[in-house]
N, C-alpha and C positions, 0 to 999 in steps of 0.2 A: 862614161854613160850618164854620170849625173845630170851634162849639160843637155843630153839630150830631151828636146823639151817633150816628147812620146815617151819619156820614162821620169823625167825629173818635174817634181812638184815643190812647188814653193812651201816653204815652211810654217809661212805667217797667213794668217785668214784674214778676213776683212775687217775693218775699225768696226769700233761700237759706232755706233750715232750717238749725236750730243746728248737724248736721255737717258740712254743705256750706258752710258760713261756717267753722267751727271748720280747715276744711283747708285752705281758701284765705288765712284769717290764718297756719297754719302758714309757707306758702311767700313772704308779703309779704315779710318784714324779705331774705329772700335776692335777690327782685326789685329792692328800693332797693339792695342793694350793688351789684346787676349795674347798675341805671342808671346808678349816679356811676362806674362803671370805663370802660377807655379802648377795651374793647371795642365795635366797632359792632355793634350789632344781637343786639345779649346777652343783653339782659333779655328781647326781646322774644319770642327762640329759646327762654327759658328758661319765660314764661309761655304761649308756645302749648301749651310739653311739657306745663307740669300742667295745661291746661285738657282736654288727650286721657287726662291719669291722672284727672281729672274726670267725664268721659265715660264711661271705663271703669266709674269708681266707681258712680257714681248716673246716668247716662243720661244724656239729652237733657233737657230742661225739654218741656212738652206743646207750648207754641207756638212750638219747635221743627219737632215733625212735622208730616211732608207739604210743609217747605222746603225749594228747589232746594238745594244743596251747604249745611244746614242745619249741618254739622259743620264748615265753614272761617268758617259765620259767627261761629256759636254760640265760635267757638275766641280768633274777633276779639272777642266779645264779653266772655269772660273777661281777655283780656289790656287793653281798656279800663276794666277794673274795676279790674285792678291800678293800669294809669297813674295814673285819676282818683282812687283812694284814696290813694295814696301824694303825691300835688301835691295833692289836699285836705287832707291832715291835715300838707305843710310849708307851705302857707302859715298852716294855724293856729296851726303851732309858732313861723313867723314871724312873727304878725302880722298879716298881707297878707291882706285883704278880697278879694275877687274884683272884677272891672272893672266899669265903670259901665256900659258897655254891656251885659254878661250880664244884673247885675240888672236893667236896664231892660225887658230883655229879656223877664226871667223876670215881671216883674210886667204887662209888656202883655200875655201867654198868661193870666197870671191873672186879669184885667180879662174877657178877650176870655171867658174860660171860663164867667165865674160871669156877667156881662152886668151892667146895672142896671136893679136890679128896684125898683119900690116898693112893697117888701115888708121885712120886720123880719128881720134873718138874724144869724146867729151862727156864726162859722167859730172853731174853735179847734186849734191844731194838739197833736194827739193825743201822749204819750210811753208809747209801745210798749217789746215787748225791746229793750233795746240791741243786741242780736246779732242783729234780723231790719234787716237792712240792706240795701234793695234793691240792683239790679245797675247802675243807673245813680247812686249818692246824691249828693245835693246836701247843702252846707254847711246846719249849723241856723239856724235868722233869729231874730232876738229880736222878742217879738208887741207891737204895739202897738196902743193901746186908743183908739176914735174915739168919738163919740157921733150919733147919730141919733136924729131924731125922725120919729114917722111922721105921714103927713096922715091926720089918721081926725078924728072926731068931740071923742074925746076928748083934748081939749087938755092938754100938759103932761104928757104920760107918752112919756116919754124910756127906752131900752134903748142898751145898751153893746154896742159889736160887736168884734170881733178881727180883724183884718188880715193874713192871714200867708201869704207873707212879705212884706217891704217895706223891712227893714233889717237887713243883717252886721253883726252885731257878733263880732268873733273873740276866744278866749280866750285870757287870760293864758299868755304863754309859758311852759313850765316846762323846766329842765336836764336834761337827758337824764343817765340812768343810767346809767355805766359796764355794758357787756358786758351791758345788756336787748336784748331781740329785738330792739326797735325805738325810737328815740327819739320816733317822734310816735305809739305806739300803746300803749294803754294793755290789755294783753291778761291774760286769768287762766288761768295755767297751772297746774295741779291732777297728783299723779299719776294718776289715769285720762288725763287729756289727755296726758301723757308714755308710759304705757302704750299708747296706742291709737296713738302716733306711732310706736312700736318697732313694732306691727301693720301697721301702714302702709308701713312700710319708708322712712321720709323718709329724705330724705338727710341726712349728716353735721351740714354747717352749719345748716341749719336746725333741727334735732334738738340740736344745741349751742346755739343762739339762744333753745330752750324753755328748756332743762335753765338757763342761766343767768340767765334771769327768773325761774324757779322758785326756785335756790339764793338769789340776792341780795333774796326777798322775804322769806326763812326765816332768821329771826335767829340759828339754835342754830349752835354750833360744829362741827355734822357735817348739813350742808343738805342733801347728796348721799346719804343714806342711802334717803331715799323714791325716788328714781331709781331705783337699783337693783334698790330693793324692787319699780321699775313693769317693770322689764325682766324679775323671775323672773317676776312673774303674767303678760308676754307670751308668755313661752316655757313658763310651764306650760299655758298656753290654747293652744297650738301642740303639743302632744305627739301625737303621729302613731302609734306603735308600741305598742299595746297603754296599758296603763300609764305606761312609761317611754320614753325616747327615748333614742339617743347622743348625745354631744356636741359631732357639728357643726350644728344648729341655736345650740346656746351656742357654740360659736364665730360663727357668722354673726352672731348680736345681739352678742357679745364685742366682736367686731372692729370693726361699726360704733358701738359705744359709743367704743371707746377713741381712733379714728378723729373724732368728735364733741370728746370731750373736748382733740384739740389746737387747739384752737379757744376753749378757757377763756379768759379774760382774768383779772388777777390777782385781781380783786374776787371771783370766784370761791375760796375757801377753806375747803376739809375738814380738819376735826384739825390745821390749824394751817401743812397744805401747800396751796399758792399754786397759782393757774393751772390749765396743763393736768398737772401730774403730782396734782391734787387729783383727776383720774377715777380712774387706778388705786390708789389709796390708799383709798378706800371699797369697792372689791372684794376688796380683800386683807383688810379690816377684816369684813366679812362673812362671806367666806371661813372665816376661822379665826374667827366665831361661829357658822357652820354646822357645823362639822366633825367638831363632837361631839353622837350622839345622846345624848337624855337618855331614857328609859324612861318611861310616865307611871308616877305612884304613885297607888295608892285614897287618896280622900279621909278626911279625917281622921273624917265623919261616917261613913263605910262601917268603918273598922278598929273604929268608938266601939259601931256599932250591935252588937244581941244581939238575943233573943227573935222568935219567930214573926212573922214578917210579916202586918201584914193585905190584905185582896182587892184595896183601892184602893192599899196599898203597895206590891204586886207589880206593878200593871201600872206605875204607875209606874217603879219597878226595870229595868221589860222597856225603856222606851222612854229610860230613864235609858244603859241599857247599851248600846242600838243607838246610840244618840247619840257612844256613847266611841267604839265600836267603828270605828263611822262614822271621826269624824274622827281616832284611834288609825291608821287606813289614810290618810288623807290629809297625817297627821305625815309616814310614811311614805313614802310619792311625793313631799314637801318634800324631805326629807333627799339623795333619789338625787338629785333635779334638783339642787340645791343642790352636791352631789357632781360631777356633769358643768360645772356653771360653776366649778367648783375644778378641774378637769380642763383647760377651754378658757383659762382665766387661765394655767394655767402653761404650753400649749403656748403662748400669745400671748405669753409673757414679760413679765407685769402684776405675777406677786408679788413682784420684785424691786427695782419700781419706786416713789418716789414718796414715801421714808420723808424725806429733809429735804432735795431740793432735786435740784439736776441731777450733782450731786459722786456721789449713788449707783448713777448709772445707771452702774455697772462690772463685771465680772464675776464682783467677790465677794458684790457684792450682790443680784444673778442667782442666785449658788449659796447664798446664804441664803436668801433666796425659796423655792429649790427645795428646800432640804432640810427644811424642813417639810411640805411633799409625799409625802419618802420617809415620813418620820416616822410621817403618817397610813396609807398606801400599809402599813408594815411593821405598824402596832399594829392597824389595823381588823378584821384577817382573826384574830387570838386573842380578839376580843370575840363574849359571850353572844349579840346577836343576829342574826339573820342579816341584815337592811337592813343594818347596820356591813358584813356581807362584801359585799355589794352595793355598796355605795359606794366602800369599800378598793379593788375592781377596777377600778372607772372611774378614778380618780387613777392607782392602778399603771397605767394603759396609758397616761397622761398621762406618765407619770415614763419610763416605758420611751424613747419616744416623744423623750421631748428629751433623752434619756440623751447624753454626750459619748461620742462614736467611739475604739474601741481602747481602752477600759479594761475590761480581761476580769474585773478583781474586782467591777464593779459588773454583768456581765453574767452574773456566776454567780449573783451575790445576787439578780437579778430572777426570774433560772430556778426557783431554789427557794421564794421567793413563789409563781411563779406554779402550782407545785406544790400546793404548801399550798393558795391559793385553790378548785384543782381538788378538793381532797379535801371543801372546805367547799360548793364547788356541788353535790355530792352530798348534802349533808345541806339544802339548801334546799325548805320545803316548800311555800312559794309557787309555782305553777305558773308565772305572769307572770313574778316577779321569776326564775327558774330559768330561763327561756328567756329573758330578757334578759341575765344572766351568759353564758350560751352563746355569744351572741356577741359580746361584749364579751371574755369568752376568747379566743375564737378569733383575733379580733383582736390582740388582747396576742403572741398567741404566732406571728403573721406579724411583727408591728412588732419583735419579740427575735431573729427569724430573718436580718431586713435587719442588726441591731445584728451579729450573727455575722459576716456577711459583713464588717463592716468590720474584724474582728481577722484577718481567714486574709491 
């Protein structure tokens, strides 16, 4: 009766789709650590949590609905995905065939399914994406080749069939990777896939499990640049306030980055620093390449050109120029976001960190960190454009901010800054960027008022 298809239902549901696979490989490599630790009932508290940030995310699956308590199954059902994925791919790491009873198992359902027919058939087992991986999967079987002859008339015409499955064979063990997400998982970490983890909100370790698959597959001497690079385009896709945002969402992404990165292992290394101080060492490197705008310049064909334009060169011209202009404003909104993660790094105390080892993490090199801070904070507000005064005040409220207590000479020099910047947000003729000054002001000059209080 099983094969009868009015009583017999297929065992296996339908694949994830690539992001719903993509999120639940995220959380594996943190589920195997939770299983081998000495906590009881760890992994299993920890895979029900993300099968409910599952749920949130993407729903229920459809043959789901209309199930009694559909959500404690559905929940059991993700956390058997992780068990069996994880004890599938170590015993491939080990070795270790599955038991003779399974297989026997599995090939009497298969017997029992297809029946014997004397008829000519060919089963081949199909290679799909590798990432649509049902929710129950079984190990791959290696296919073997039978021959059959049919009883027909015409004799001597023999056809090849496929068998599958019918024999494990498991692959070649290979050495696990120093500080990869996982030793038995062979995963492609991309910056968008690190990008859309900061969107996500993963947690730390896991979020450090990607980033050091990613570094230790990138050969260059500074692997952790694209990282970075995936956390601005998270926070610039997050900007909430008109144009520009302040800078506690970059602190929020700041702090779980830098949080992540103590988690580096030493295979991990940027510019030549090891480990976990290899996180803050590529933010400070950024940092002070962002810190200077550059102005575009007309092209060397635009200075070169002369004489009247023609009809098909103008419009051209036209859409030549919307194009600058265009992204001319998007340099722009770079720059200030850019300026609020130079802001969030020094109140997290990141730019002091990280230059040759753990001998700097001391207070002078805290205040070197920081004094390139003022640096920019003091020069931005006398530069020709106004984005420079724009971003000068985000740092200043940064500097303010982690200013040392009771030193009235540095609390006089931020007043008259922040003077100065007040006379330059008058002259701002960006309406956006002028109402985002305003409160970024306004700010500066409560955080300098607590600073007072600590001198009386």
């Amino acid at each position: 009766m099983a094969s009868d298809p009015r009583v017999y239902k297929p065992r296996f549901p339908k694949a994830y789709t690539p992001q719903q696979l993509t999120f639940l490989k995220s959380n594996l490599a943190e589920f195997e650590r939770r299983s081998q630790g000495s906590i009881r009932g760890d992994a299993k508290k920890f895979a029900l949590e993300r099968a409910s940030d599952f749920i949130a995310q993407f729903g229920l699956p459809s043959e789901f609905i209309g199930v009694d308590e559909a959500d404690n199954k559905f929940r059991e059902q993700i956390y058997n995905w992780f068990k069996n994925t994880v004890g599938r791919n170590r015993r491939k790491l080990e070795g270790k065939p599955r038991s003779g009873t399974k297989k026997a198992a599995e090939k009497g359902r298969f017997y029992e399914t297809i029946g014997f027919m004397d008829i000519s058939w060919v089963l081949t087992e199909t290679e799909g994406n590798p990432n649509d991986i049902p929710w129950n999967p079984v190990p791959s079987a290696t296919i073997l080749t039978y021959t059959h002859t049919e009883n027909s008339s015409s004799s001597g015409n023999t056809r090849t069939s496929v068998v599958s499955p019918l024999q494990y064979t498991p692959p070649a063990a290979s050495i696990p990777t120093p500080g990869s997400a996982s030793p038995h998982l062979k995963l492609t970490v991309t910056k968008a896939t690190i990008r859309d983890a900061f969107l996500r909100n993963t947690e730390a370790a896991s979020l450090a499990n990607m980033i050091q698959t990613f570094a230790i597959s990138d050969p260059s001497p500074t692997p952790l640049t694209s990282v970075v690079e995936a956390l601005f385009e998270a926070l610039s896709s997050e900007t909430t306030s008109g144009h520009y945002n302040d800078n506690r969402q970059a602190l929020a992404y700041l702090r779980r980055y830098i949080e992540a990165s103590t988690y580096f292992s030493s295979s991990v290394v940027h510019a030549g620093v090891p480990g976990p101080m290899a996180g803050p060492r590529v933010v400070q490197m950024q940092v002070r390449k962002f810190s200077t705008w550059v102005p575009n310049l007309p092209s060397t064909q635009e200075r070169q050109s002369s004489g009247p334009p023609s009809s098909s060169s103008a419009s051209s011209s036209i859409s030549d120029e919307m194009h600058r202009i265009a992204c001319d404003r998007q340099r722009r909104k770079d720059h200030i976001q850019w300026a609020n993660i130079h802001a969030a790094a020094l109140e997290l105390g990141m730019l002091g960190m990280g230059h040759a080892g753990e001998a700097d993490n001391s207070g002078y090199a805290y205040a070197m960190g920081r004094a390139f801070s003022e640096m920019v904070a003091r020069d931005a507000v006398w530069e020709a454009d106004e984005v420079e005064w724009v971003a000068g005040i985000c740092v200043l409220r940064a500097v303010i901010r982690t200013a040392m207590r009771g030193d009235r000479r540095h609390r006089d020099e931020y007043d008259e800054l922040l003077r100065t910047y007040e006379k330059r947000w008058k002259e701002i003729k960006d309406e956006a960027r002028q109402s985002f000054v305003t409160e970024v002001l306004l700010a500066a000059k409560d955080d300098l008022a607590r600073l007072d209080e600590s001198l009386r």
